[in-house]
PDB file of N, CA, C and O in Angstrom:
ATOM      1  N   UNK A   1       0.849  -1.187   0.000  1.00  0.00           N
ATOM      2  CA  UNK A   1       0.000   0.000   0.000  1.00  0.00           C
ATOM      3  C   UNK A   1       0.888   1.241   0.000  1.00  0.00           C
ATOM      4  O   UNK A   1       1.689   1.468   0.907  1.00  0.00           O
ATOM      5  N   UNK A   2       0.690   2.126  -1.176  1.00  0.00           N
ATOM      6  CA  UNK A   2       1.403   3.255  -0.688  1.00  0.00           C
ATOM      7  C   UNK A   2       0.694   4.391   0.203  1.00  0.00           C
ATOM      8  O   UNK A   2      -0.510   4.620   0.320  1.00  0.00           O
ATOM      9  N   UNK A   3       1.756   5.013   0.777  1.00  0.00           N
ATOM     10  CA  UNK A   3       1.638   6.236   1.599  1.00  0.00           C
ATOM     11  C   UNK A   3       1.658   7.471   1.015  1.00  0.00           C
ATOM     12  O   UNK A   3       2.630   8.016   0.492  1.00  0.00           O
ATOM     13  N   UNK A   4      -0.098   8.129   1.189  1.00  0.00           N
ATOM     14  CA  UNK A   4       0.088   9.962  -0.078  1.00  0.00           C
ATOM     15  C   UNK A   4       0.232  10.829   1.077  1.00  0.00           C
ATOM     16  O   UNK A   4      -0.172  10.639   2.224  1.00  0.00           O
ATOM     17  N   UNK A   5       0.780  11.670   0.663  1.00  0.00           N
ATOM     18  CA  UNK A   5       0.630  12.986   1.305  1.00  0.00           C
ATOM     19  C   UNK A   5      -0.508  13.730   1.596  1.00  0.00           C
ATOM     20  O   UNK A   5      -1.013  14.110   0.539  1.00  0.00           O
ATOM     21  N   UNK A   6      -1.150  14.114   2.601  1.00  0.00           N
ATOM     22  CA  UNK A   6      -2.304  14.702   2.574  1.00  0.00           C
ATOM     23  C   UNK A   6      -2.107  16.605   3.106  1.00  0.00           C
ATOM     24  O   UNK A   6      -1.496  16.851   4.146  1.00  0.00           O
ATOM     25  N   UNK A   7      -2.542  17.452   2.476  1.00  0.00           N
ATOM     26  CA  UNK A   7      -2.237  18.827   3.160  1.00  0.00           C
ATOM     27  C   UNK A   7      -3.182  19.424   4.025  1.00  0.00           C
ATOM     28  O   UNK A   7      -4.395  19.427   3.814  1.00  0.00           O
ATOM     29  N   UNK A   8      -2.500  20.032   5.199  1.00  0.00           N
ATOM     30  CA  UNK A   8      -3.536  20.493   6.429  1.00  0.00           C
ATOM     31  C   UNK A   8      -3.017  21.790   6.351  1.00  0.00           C
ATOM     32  O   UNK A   8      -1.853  22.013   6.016  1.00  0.00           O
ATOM     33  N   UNK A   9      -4.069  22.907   6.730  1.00  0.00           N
ATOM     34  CA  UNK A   9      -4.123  24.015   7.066  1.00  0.00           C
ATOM     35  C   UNK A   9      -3.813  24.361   8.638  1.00  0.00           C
ATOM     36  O   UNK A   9      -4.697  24.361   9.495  1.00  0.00           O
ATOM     37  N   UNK A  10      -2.600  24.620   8.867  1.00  0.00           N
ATOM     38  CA  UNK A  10      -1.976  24.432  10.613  1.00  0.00           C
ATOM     39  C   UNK A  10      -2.229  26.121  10.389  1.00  0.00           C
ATOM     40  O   UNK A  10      -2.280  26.832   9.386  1.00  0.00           O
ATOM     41  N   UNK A  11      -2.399  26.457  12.323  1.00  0.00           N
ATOM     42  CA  UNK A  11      -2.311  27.730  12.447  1.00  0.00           C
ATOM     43  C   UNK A  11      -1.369  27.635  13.317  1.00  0.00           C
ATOM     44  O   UNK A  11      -1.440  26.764  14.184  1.00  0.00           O
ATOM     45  N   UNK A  12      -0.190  28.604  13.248  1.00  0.00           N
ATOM     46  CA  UNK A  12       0.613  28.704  13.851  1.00  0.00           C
ATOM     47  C   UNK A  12       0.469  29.757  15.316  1.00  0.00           C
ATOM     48  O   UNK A  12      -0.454  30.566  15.219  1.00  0.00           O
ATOM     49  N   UNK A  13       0.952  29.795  16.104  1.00  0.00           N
ATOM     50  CA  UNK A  13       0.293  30.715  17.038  1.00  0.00           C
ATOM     51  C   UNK A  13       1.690  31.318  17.728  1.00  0.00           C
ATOM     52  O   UNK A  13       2.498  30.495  18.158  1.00  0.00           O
ATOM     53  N   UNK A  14       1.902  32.352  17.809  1.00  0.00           N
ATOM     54  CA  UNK A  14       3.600  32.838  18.381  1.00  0.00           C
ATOM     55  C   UNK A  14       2.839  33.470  20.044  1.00  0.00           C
ATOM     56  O   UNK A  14       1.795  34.116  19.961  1.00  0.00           O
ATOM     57  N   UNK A  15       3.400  33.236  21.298  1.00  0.00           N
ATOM     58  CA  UNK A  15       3.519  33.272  22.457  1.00  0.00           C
ATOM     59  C   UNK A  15       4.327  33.472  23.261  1.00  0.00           C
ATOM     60  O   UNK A  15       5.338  32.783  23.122  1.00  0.00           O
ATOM     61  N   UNK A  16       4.322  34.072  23.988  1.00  0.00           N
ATOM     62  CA  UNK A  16       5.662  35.333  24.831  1.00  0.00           C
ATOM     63  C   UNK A  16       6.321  33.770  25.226  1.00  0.00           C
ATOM     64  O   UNK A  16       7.543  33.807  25.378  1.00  0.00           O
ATOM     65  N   UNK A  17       5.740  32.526  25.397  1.00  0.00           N
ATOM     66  CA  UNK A  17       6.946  31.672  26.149  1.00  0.00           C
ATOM     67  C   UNK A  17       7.021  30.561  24.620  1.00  0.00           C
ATOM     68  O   UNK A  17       7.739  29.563  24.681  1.00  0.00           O
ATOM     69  N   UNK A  18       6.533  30.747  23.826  1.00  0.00           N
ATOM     70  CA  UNK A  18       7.260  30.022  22.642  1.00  0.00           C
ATOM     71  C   UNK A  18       5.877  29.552  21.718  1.00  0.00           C
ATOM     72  O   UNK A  18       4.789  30.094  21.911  1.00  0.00           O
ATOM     73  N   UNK A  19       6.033  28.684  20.892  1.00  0.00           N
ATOM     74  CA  UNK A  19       4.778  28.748  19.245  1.00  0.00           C
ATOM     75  C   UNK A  19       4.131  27.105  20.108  1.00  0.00           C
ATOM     76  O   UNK A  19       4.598  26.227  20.833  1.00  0.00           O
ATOM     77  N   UNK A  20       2.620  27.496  19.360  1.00  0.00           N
ATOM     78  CA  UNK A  20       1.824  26.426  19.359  1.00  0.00           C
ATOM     79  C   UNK A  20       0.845  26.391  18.038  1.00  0.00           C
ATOM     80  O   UNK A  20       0.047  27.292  17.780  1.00  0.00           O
ATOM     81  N   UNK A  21       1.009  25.346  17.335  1.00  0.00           N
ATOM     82  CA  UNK A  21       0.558  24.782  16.406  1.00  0.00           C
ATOM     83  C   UNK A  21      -0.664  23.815  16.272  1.00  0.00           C
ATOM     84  O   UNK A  21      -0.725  22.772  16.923  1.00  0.00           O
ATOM     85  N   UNK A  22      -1.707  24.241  15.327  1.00  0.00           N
ATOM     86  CA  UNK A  22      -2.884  22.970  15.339  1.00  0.00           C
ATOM     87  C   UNK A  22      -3.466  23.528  14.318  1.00  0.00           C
ATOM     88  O   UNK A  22      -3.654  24.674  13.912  1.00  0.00           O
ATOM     89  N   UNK A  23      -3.933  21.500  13.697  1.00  0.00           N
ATOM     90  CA  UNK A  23      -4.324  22.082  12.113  1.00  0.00           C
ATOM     91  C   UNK A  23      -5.827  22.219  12.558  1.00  0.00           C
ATOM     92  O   UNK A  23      -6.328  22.145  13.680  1.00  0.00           O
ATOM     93  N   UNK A  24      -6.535  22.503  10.985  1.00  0.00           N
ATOM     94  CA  UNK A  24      -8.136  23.023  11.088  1.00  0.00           C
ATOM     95  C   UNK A  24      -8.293  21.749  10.099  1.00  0.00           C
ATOM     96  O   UNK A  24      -7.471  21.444   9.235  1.00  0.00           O
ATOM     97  N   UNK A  25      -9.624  20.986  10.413  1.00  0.00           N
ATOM     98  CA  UNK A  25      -9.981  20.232  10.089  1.00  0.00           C
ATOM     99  C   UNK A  25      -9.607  18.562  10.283  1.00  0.00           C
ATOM    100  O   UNK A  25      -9.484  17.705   9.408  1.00  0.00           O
ATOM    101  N   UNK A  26      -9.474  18.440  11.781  1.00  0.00           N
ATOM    102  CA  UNK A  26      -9.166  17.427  11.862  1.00  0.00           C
ATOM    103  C   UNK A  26      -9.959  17.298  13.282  1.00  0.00           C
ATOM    104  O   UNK A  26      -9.873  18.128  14.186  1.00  0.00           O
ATOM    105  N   UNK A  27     -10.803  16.023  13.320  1.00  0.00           N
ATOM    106  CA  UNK A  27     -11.828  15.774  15.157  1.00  0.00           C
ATOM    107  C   UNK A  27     -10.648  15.302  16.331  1.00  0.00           C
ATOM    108  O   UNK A  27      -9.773  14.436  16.326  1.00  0.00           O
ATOM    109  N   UNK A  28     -11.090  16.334  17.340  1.00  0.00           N
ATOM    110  CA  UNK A  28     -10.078  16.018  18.237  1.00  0.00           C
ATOM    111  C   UNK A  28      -9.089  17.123  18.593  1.00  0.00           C
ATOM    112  O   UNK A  28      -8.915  18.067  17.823  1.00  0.00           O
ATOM    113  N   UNK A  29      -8.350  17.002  19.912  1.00  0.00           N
ATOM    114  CA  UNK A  29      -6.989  17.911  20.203  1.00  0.00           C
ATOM    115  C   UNK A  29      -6.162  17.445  19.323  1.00  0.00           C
ATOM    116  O   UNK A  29      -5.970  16.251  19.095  1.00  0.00           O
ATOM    117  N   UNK A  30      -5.736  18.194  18.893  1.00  0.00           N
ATOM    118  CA  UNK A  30      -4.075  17.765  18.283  1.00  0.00           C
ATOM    119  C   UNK A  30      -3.533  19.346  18.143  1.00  0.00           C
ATOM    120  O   UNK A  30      -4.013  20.264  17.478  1.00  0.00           O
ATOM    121  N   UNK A  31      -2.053  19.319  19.241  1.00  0.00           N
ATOM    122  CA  UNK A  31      -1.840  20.146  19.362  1.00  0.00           C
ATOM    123  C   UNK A  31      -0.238  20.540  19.634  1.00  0.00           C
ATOM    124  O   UNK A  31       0.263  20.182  20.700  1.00  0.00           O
ATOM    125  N   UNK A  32       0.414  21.146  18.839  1.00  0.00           N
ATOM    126  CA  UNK A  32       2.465  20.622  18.529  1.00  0.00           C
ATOM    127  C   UNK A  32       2.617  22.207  19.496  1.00  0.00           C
ATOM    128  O   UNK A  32       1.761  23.012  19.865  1.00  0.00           O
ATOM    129  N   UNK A  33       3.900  22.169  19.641  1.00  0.00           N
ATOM    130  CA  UNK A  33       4.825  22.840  20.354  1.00  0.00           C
ATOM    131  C   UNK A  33       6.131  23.169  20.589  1.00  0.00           C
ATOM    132  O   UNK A  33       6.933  22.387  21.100  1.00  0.00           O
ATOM    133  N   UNK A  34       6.367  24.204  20.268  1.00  0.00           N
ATOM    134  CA  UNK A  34       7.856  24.632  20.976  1.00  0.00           C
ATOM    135  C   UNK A  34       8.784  25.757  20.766  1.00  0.00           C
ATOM    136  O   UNK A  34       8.288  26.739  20.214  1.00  0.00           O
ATOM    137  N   UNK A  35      10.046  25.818  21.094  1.00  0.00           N
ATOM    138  CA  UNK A  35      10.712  27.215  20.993  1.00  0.00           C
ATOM    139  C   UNK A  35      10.524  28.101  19.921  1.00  0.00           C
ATOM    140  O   UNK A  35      10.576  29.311  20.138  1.00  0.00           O
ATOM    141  N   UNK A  36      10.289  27.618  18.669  1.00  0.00           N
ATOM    142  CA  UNK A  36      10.522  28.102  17.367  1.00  0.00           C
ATOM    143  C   UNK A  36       9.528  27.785  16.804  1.00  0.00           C
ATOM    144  O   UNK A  36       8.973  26.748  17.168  1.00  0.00           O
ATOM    145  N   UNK A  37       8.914  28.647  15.621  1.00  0.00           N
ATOM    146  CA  UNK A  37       7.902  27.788  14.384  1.00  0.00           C
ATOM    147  C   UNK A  37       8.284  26.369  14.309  1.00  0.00           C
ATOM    148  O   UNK A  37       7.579  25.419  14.649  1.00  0.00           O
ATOM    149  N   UNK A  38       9.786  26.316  13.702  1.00  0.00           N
ATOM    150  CA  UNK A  38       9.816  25.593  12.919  1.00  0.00           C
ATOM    151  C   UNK A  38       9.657  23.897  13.659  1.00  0.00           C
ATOM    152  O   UNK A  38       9.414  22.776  13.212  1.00  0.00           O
ATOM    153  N   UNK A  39       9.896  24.378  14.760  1.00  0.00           N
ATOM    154  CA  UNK A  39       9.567  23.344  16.214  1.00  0.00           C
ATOM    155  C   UNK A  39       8.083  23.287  16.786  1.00  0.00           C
ATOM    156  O   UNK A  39       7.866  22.438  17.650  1.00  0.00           O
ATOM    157  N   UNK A  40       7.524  23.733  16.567  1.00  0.00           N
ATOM    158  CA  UNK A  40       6.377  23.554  16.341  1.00  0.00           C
ATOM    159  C   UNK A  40       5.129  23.084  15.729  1.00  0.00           C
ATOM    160  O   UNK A  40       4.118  22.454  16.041  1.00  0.00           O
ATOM    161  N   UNK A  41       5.811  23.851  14.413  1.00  0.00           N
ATOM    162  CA  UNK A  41       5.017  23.279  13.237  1.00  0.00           C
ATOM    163  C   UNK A  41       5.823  21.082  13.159  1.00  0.00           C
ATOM    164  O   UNK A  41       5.061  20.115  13.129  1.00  0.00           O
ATOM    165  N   UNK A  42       6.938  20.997  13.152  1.00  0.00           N
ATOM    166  CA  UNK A  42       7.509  19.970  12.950  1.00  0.00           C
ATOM    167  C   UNK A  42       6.722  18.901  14.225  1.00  0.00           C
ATOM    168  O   UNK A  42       6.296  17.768  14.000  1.00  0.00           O
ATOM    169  N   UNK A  43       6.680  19.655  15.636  1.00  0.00           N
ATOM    170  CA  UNK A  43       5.668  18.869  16.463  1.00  0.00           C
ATOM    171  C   UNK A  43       4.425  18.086  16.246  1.00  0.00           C
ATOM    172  O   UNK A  43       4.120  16.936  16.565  1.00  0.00           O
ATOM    173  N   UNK A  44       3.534  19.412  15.358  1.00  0.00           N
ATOM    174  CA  UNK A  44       2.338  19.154  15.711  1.00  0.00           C
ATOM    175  C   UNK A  44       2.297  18.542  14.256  1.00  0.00           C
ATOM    176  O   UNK A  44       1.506  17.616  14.436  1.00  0.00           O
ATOM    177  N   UNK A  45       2.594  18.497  13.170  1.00  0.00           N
ATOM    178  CA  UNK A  45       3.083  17.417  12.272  1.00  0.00           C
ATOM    179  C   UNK A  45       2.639  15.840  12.690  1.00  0.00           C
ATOM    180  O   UNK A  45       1.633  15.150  12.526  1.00  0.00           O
ATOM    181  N   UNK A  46       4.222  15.625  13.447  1.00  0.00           N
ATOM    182  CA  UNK A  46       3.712  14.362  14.461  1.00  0.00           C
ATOM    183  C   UNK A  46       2.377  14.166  14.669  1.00  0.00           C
ATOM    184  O   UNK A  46       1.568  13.335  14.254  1.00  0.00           O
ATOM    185  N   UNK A  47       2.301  15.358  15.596  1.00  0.00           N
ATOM    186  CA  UNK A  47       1.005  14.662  16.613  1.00  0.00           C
ATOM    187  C   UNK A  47      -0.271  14.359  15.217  1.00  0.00           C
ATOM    188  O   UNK A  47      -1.311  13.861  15.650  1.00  0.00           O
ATOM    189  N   UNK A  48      -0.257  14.534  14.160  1.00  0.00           N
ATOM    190  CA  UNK A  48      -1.090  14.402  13.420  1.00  0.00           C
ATOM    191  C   UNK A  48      -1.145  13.151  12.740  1.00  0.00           C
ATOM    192  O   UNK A  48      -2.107  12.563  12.247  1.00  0.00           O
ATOM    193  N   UNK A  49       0.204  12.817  12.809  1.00  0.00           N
ATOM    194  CA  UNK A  49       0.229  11.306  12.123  1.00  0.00           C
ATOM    195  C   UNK A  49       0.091  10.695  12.977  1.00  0.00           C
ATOM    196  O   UNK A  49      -0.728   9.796  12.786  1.00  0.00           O
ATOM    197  N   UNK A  50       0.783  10.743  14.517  1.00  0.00           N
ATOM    198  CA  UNK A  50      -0.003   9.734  15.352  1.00  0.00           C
ATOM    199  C   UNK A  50      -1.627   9.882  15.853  1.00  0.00           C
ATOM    200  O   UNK A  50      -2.205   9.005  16.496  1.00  0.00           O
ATOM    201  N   UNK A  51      -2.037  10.739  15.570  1.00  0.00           N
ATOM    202  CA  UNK A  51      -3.647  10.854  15.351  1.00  0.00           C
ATOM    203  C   UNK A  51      -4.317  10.259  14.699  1.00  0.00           C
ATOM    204  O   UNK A  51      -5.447   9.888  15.016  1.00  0.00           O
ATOM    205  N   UNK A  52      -3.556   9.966  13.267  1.00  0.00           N
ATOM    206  CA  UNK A  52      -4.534   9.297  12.332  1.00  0.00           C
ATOM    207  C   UNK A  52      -3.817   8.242  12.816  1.00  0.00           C
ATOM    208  O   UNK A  52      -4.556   7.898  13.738  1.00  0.00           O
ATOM    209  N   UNK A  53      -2.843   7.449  12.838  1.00  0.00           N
ATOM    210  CA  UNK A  53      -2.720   6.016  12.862  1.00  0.00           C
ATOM    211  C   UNK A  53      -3.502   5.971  14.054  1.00  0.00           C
ATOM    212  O   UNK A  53      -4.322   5.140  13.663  1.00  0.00           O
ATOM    213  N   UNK A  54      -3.794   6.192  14.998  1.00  0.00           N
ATOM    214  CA  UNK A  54      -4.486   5.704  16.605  1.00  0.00           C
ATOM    215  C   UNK A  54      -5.739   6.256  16.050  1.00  0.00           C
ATOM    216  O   UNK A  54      -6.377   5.235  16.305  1.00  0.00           O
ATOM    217  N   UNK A  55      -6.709   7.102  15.449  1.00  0.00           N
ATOM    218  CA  UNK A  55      -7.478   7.245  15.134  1.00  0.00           C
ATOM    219  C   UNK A  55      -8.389   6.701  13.708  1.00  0.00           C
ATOM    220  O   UNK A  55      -9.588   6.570  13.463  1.00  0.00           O
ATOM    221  N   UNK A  56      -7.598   6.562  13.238  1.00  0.00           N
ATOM    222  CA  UNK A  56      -8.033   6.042  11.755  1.00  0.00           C
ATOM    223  C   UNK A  56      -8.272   7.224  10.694  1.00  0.00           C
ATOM    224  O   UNK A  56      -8.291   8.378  11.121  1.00  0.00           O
ATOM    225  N   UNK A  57      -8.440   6.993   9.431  1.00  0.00           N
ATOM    226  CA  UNK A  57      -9.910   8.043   9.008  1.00  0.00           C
ATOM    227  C   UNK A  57     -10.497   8.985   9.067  1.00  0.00           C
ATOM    228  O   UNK A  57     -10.429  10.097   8.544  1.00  0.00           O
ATOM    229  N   UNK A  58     -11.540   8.169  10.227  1.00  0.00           N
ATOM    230  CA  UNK A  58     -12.583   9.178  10.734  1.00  0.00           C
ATOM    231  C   UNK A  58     -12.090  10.057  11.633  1.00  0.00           C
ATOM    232  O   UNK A  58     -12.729  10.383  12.633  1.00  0.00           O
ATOM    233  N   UNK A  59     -10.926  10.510  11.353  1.00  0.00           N
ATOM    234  CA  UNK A  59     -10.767  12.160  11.940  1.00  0.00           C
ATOM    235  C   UNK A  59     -11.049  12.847  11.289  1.00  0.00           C
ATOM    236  O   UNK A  59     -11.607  13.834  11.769  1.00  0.00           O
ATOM    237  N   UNK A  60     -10.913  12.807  10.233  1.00  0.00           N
ATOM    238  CA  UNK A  60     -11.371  14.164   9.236  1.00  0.00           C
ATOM    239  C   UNK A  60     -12.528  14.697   8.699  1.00  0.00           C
ATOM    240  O   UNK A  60     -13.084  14.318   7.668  1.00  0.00           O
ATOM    241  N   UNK A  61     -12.945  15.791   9.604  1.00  0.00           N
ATOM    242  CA  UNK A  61     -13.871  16.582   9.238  1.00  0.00           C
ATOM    243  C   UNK A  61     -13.871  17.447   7.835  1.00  0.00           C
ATOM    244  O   UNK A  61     -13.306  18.516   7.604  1.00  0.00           O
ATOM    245  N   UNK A  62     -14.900  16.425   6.754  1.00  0.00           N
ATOM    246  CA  UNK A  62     -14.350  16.832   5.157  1.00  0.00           C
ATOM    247  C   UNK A  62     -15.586  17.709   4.852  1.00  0.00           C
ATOM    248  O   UNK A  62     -15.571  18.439   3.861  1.00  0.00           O
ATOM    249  N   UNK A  63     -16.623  17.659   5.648  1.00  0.00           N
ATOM    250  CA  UNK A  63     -18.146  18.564   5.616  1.00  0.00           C
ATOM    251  C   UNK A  63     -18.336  20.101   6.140  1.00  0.00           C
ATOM    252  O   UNK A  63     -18.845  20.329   7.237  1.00  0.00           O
ATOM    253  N   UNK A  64     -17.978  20.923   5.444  1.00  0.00           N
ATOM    254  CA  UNK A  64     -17.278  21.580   4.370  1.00  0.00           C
ATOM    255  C   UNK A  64     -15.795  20.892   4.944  1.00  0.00           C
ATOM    256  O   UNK A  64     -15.364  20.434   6.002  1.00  0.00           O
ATOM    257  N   UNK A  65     -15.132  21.215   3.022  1.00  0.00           N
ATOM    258  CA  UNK A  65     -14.012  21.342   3.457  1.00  0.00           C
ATOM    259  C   UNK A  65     -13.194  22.438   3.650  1.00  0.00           C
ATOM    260  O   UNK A  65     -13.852  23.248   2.997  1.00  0.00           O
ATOM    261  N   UNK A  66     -12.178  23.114   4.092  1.00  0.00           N
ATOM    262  CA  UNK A  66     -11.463  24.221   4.314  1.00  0.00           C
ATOM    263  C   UNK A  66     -10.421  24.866   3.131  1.00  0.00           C
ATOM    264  O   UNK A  66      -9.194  24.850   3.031  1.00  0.00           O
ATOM    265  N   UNK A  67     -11.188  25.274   2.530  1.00  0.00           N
ATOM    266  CA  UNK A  67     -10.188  26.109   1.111  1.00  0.00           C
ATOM    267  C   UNK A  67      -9.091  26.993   1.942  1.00  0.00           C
ATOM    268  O   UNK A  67      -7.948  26.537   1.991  1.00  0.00           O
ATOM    269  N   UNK A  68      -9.366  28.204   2.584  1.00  0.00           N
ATOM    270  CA  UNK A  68      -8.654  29.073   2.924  1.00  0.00           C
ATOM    271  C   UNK A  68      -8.816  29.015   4.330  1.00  0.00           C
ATOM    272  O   UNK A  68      -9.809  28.495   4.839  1.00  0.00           O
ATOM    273  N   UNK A  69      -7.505  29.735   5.262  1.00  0.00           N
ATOM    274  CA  UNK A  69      -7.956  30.281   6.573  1.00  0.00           C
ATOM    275  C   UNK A  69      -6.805  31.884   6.488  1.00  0.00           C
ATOM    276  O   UNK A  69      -5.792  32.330   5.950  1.00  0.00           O
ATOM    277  N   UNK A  70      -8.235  32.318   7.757  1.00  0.00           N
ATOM    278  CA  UNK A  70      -8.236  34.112   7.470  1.00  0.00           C
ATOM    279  C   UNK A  70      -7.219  33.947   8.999  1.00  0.00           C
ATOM    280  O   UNK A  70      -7.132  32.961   9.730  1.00  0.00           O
ATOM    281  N   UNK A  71      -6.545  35.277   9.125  1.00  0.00           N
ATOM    282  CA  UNK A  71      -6.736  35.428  10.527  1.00  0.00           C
ATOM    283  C   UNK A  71      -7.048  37.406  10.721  1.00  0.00           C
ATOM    284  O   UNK A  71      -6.236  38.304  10.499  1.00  0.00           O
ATOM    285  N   UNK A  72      -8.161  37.497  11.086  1.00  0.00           N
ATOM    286  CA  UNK A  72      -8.204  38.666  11.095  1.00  0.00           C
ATOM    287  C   UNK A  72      -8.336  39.435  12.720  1.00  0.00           C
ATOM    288  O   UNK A  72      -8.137  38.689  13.679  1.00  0.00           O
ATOM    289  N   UNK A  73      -8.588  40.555  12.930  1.00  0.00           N
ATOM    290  CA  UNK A  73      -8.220  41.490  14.506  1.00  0.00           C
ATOM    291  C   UNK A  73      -9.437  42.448  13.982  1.00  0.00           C
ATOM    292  O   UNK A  73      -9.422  43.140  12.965  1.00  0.00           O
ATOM    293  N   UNK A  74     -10.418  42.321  14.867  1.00  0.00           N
ATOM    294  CA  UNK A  74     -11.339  43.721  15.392  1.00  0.00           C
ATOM    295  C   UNK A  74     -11.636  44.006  16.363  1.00  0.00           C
ATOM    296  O   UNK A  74     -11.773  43.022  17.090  1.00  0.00           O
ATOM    297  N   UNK A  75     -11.888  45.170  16.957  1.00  0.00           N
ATOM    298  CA  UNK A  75     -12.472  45.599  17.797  1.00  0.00           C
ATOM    299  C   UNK A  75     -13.848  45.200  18.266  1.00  0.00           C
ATOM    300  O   UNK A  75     -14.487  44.625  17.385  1.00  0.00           O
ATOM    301  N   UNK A  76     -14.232  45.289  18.967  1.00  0.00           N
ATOM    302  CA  UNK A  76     -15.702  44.871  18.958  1.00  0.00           C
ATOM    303  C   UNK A  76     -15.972  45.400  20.684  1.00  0.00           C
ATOM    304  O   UNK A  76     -17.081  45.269  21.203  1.00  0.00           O
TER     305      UNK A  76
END
């Protein structure tokens, strides 16, 4: 069986004590970490593949699916 690549929309999040990472569209916490993006993003990576292998599948919330993500700031 081969193995495809699948692409997730991660939001990266920067924090006075270091980055936290989690994609959109997937059921469940899954949630990476650490000093740097690039440690972060590379975390929560992981935690996504061990999500689907311990989860299967049915993690993925495909109803809609997620074309774009915004991040926008208002007042309110």
């Amino acid at each position: 069986m081969e193995d495809h690549i699948r692409q997730y929309k991660i939001i990266v999040e920067k924090h006075p004590d270091g980055y936290i990472a989690y994609p959109l569209g997937i059921k469940g916490a899954v949630v990476g970490e650490g000093d740097t993006y690039e440690e972060a993003l590379s975390d929560v990576k992981s935690a996504i593949r061990f999500h689907i292998d311990t989860l299967g599948a049915d993690v993925f919330e495909v109803d809609p699916p997620i074309f774009e993500a915004f991040v926008a700031e208002a007042g309110v």
